[in-house]
C-alpha positions in Angstrom: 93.1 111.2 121.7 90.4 110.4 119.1 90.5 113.1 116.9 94.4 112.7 117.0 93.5 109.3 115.9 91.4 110.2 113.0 93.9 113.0 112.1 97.0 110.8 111.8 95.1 108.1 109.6 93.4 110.2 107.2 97.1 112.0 106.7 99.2 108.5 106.6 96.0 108.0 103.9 96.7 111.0 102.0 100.6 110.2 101.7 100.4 106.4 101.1 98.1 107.8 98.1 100.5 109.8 96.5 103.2 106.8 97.1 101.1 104.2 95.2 102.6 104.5 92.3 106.1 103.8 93.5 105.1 100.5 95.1 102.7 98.0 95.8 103.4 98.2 99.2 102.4 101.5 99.5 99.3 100.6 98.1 99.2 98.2 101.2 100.0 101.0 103.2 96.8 103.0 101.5 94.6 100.4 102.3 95.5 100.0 106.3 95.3 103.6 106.4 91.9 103.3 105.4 90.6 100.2 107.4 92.0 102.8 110.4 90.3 105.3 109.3 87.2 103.4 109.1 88.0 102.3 112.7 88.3 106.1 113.5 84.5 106.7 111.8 83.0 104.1 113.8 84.6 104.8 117.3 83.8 108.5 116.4 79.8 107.7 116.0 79.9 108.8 112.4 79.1 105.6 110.8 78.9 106.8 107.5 82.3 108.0 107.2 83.5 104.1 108.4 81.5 102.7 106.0 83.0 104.4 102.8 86.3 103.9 104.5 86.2 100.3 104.8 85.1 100.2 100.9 87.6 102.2 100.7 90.2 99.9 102.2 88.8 97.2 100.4 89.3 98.4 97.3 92.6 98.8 97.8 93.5 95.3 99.3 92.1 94.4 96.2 94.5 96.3 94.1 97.2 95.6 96.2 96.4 91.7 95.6 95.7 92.0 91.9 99.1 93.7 91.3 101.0 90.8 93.7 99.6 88.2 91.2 100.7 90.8 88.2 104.1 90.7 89.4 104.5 87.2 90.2 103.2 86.4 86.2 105.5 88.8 84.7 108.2 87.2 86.8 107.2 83.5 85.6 107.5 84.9 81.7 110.9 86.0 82.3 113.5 84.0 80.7 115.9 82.9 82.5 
């Protein structure tokens, strides 16, 4: 069950990737993925692997926040 696990987030990883660019919410996406994935490295002993994920999945919260505020200014300069 735990290599299934690991094998479902690393894939819902790689596709959320590709999807980024579509929508911030895929970029959400990317970055649960990866906090699971990092769950997966540290229930699977290999430490290592959890900790790059979870910088991983940092990094994209991060991104995922900086282009929520991106969209909210661009909608504030709108006219109306």
């Amino acid at each position: 069950m735990l290599t299934a696990y690991g094998a479902l987030a690393v894939t819902l990883m790689m596709v959320f990737y590709s999807l980024e660019s579509r929508s911030r919410w895929f970029t959400f996406a990317f970055a649960v993925a990866c906090l699971a994935s990092s769950l997966y490295g540290w229930l699977a002993g290999t430490w290592p692997f959890g900790v790059v994920e979870l910088v991983w999945g940092l990094i994209a919260l991060r991104k995922f926040v900086q282009r929520q505020s991106e969209r909210v200014s661009s909608d504030r300069r709108r006219p109306t």
